[in-house]
DRENDREN-122674 format. One line per 2 residues: number of its first residue (from 1); for each residue x, y, z of C-alpha. Coordinates in Angstrom, 1 decimal, decimal comma, m for minus. Example, Ala and Ser with C-alpha at 12.3 -4.5 7.8 and 13.67 -1.06 7.14 Angstrom:
// residues 2
1	12,3/m4,5/7,8 ~ 13,7/m1,1/7,1
//
This chain:
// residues 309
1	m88,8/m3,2/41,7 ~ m87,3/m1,7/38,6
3	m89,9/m2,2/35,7 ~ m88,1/m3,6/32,6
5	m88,0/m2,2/28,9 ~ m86,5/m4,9/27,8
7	m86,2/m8,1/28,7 ~ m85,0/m11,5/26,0
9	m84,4/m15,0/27,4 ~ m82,2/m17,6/25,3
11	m82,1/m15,0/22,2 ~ m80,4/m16,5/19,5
13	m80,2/m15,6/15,5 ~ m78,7/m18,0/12,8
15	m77,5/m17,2/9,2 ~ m77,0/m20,7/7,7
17	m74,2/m22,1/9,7 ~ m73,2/m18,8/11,7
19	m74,8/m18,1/14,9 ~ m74,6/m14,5/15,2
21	m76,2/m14,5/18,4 ~ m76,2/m17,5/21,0
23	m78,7/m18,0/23,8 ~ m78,5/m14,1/25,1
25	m80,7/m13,6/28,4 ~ m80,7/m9,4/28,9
27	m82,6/m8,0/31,4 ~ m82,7/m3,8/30,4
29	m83,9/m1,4/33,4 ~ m86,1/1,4/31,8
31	m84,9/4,9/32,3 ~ m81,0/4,2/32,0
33	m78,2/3,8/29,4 ~ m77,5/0,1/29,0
35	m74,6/m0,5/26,3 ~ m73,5/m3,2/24,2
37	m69,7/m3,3/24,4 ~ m67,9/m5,5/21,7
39	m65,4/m6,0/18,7 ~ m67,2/m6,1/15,3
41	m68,4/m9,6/15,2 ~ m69,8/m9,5/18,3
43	m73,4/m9,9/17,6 ~ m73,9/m6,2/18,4
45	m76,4/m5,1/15,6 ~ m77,8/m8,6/14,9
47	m79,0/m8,0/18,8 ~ m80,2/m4,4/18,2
49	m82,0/m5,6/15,2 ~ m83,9/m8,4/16,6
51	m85,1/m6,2/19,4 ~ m86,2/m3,5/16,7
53	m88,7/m5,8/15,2 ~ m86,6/m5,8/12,0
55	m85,1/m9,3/12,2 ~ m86,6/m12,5/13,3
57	m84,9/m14,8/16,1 ~ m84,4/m18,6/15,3
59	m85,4/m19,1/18,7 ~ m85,9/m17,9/22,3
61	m88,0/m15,0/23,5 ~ m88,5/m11,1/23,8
63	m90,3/m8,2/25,6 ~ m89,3/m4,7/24,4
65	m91,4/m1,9/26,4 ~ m94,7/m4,6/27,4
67	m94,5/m5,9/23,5 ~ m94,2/m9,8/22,7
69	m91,7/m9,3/19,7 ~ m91,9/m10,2/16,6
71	m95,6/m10,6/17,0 ~ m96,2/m6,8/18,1
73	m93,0/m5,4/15,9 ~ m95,6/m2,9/14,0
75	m96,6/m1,4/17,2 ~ m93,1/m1,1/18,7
77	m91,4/1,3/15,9 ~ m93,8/3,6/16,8
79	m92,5/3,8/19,8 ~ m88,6/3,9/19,2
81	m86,1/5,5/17,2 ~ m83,2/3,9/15,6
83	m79,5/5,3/14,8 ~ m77,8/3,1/12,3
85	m73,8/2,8/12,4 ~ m73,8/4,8/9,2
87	m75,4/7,7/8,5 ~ m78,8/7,1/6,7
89	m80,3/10,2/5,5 ~ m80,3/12,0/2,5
91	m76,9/13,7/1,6 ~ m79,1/15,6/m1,2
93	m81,7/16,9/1,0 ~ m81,0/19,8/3,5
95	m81,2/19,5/7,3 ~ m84,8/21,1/7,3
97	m85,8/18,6/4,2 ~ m84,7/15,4/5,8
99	m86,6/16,4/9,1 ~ m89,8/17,1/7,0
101	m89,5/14,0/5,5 ~ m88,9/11,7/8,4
103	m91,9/13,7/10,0 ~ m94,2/12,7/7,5
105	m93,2/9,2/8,1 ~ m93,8/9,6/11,8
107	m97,0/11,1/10,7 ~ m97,0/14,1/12,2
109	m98,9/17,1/11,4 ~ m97,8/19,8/9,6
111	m98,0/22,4/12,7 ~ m96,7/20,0/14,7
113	m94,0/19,2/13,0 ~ m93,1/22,2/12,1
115	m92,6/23,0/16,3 ~ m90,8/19,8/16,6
117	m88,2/20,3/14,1 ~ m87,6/24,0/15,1
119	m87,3/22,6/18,7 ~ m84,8/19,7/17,8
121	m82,9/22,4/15,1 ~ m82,3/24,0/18,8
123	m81,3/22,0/21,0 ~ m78,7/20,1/18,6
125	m77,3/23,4/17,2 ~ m79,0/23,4/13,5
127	m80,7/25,7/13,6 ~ m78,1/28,0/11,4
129	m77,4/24,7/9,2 ~ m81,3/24,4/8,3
131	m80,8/24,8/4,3 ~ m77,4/22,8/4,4
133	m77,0/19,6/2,6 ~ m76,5/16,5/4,8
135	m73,6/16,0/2,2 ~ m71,9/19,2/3,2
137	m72,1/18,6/7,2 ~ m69,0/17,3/8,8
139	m69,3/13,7/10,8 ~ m70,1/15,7/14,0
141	m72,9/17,7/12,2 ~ m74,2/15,0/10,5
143	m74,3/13,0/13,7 ~ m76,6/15,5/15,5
145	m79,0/15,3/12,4 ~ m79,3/11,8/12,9
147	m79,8/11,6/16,5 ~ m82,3/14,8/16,0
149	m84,2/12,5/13,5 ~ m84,1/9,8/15,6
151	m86,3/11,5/18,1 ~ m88,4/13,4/16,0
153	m91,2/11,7/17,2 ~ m90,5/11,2/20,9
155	m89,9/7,9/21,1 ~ m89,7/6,1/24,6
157	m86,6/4,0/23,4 ~ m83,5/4,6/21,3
159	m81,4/2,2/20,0 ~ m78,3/3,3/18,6
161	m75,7/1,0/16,9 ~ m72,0/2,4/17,4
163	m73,3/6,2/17,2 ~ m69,8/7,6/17,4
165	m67,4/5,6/15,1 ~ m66,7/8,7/12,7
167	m66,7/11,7/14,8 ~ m64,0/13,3/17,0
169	m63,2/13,3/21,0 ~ m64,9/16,2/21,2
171	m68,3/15,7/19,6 ~ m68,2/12,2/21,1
173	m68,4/14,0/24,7 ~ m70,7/16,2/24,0
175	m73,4/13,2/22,1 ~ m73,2/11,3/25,5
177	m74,1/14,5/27,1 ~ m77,2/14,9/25,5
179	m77,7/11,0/25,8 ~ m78,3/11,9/29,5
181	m80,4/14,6/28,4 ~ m82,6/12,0/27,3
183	m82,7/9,8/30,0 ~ m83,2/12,7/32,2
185	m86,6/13,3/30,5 ~ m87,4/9,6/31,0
187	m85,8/8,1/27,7 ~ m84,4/4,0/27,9
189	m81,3/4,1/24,9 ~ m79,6/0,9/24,4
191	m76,0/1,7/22,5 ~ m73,5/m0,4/21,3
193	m70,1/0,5/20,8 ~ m66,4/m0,6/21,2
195	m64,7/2,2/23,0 ~ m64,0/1,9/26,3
197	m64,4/5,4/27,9 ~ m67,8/5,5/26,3
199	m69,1/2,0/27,7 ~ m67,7/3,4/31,3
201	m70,5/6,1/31,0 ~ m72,9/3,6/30,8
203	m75,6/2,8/33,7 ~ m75,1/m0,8/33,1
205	m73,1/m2,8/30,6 ~ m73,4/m6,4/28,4
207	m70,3/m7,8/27,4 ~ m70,6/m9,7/24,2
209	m68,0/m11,7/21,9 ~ m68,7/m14,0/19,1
211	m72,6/m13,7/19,7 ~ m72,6/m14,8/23,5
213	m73,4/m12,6/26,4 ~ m70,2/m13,1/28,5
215	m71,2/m10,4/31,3 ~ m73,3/m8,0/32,1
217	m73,8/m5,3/35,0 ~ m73,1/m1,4/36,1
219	m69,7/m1,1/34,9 ~ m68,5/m0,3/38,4
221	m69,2/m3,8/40,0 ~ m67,4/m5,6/36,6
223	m64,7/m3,5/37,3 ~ m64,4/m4,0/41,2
225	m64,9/m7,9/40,7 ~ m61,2/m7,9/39,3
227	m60,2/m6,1/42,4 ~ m56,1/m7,2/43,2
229	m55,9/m8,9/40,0 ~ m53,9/m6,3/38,1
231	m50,5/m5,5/38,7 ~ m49,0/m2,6/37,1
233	m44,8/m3,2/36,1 ~ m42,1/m0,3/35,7
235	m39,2/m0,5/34,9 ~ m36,3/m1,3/32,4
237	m36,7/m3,5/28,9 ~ m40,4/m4,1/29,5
239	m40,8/m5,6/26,1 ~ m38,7/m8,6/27,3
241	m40,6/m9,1/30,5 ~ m44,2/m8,7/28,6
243	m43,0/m11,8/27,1 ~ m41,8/m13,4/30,1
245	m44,7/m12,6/32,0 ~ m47,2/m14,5/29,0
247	m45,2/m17,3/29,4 ~ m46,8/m17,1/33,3
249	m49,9/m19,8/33,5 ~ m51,1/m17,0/36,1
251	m51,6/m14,3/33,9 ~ m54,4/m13,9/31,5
253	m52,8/m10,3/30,0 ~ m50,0/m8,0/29,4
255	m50,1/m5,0/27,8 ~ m47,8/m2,2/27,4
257	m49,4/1,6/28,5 ~ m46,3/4,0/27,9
259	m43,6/3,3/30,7 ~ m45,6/0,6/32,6
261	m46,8/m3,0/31,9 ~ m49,9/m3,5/32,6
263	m50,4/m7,7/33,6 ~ m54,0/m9,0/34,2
265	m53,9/m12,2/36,3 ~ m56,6/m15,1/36,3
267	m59,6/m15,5/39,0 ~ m57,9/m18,9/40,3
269	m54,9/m17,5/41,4 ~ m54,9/m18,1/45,1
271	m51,5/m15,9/46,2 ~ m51,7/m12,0/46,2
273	m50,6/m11,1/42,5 ~ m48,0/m9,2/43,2
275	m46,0/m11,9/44,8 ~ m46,7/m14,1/42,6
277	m45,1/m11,7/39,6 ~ m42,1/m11,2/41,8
279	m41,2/m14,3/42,2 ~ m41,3/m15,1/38,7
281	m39,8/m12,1/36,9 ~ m36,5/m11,6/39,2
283	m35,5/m8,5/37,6 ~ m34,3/m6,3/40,5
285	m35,0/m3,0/38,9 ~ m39,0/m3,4/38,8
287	m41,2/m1,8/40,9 ~ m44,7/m3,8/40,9
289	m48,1/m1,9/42,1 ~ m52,0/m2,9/42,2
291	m53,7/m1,1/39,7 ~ m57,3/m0,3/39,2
293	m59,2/m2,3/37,0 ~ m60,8/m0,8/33,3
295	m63,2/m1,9/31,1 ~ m60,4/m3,2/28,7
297	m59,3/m5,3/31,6 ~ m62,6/m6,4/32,1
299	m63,3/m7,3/28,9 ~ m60,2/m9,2/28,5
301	m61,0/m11,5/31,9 ~ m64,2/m12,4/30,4
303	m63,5/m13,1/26,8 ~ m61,2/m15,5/25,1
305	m58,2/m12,8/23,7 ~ m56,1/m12,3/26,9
307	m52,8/m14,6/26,2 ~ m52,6/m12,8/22,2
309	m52,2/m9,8/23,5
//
């Protein structure tokens, strides 16, 4: 049986009349990348932050790596690191200067830290920006410094809240690659974010909206549960049949992805979809397909946004 590192049942958090996060059972295999996928809003961060030890829930219960949290919160933090959305380091210190600091925190020796930093300046490519300001680094740079920091101490979990919002394709691809890294030395990371591709890299997946957990699972099976449900549309003046095909109580969706429409239909459809959007869009020039499901399809069965789309 796979052991757990995290594990919350009815997890909820209220700010006066908002409930940021309602009722959220999550059940987080150690070892893997488990993401948080969700529009800001969602209850993303107020999530991360309860587990962290660094808010308190109004109610229900948690268990992050064997600790009863809040009660055990001082314990935990030494035994994760945390990557805020925006970057929380000292843009007056240097790369080297930051680490020290953060070191010193961690309490590590000097020797020891000394090996650690030179290690992490390494393997993050810092090493020739050791005497740069954090103010000076690009969003990329200044991205590795943070996840560097992060793991100064070896932590056995890392939570990191929408790591990737202000850096470019290319430094996205190569963070999730050492991600993996991680995992492959035994690391758990729990990351949120709101891009698609990223969330498909995941081991398994939550989906959350408005502060409720609406699925969760390896993003492969909540893809393959929407198998036959969407129909992908070519043809001429696809702007007029988008909107004929939301006037459809059958479909959930429609989107338009350069010369196709791409139509989500709803679970309780009985006919095969394709039919069904034939017979009601009798326009002889289109040319109807089953498409594979995405994530963004996925995240539009299961939330409430389909029909504005």
């Amino acid at each position: 049986m796979t052991e757990q590192a995290i594990t919350t049942r009815g997890l909820s958090r209220r700010f006066g009349d908002l409930l940021a996060v309602d009722n959220v059972d999550l059940d987080i295999p150690r070892g893997e990348i488990y993401g948080f996928l969700g529009p800001n809003g969602s209850g993303k961060t107020t999530t991360i932050r309860m587990l962290c030890g660094l808010l308190t829930p109004s109610s229900g219960k948690m268990s992050v790596l064997g600790l009863d949290i809040p009660a055990a919160a001082e314990a935990l933090r030494r035994r994760i690191g945390y990557m805020t959305q925006k970057f929380s380091l000292y843009d007056d210190l240097s790369v080297s200067e930051n680490m020290q600091f953060l070191a010193s925190i961690h309490g590590l020796g000097r020797q020891q830290a000394r090996q650690r930093i030179d290690q992490l300046l390494d393997r993050y490519t810092l090493t020739s920006m050791r005497n740069r300001r954090a103010a000076d680094m690009s969003g990329g740079q200044r991205q590795r410094l943070a996840l560097a920091v992060a793991t100064l101490h070896s932590p056995d979990l890392l939570f990191l809240d929408e790591p990737t919002s202000a850096v470019d394709p290319e430094n996205r691809r190569d963070f999730w690659e050492k991600l993996f890294d991680l995992v492959d030395e035994g690391k758990t990371i729990l990351v949120s974010t709101h891009y698609m591709d990223e969330a498909e890299r995941c081991h398994q997946l939550a989906v959350l909206e408005t502060g409720s957990l609406r699925k969760q699972g390896a993003p492969s099976a909540l893809m393959a549960e929407l198998a036959d449900r969407v129909v992908e549309i070519r043809g001429g003046d696809l702007r007029k049949v988008k909107q004929q095909a939301l006037r459809l109580p059958q479909v959930q969706s429609a989107a338009q992805q350069g010369m196709q429409l791409r139509v989500l239909l709803r679970a309780d459809i009985n006919a095969p979809a394709i039919d069904i959007l034939r017979g009601q869009l009798d326009t002889p020039s289109l040319e109807f397909s089953i498409a594979r499901p995405s994530l963004e399809d996925v995240f539009v069965a299961c939330t409430e946004g389909g029909k504005e789309r």
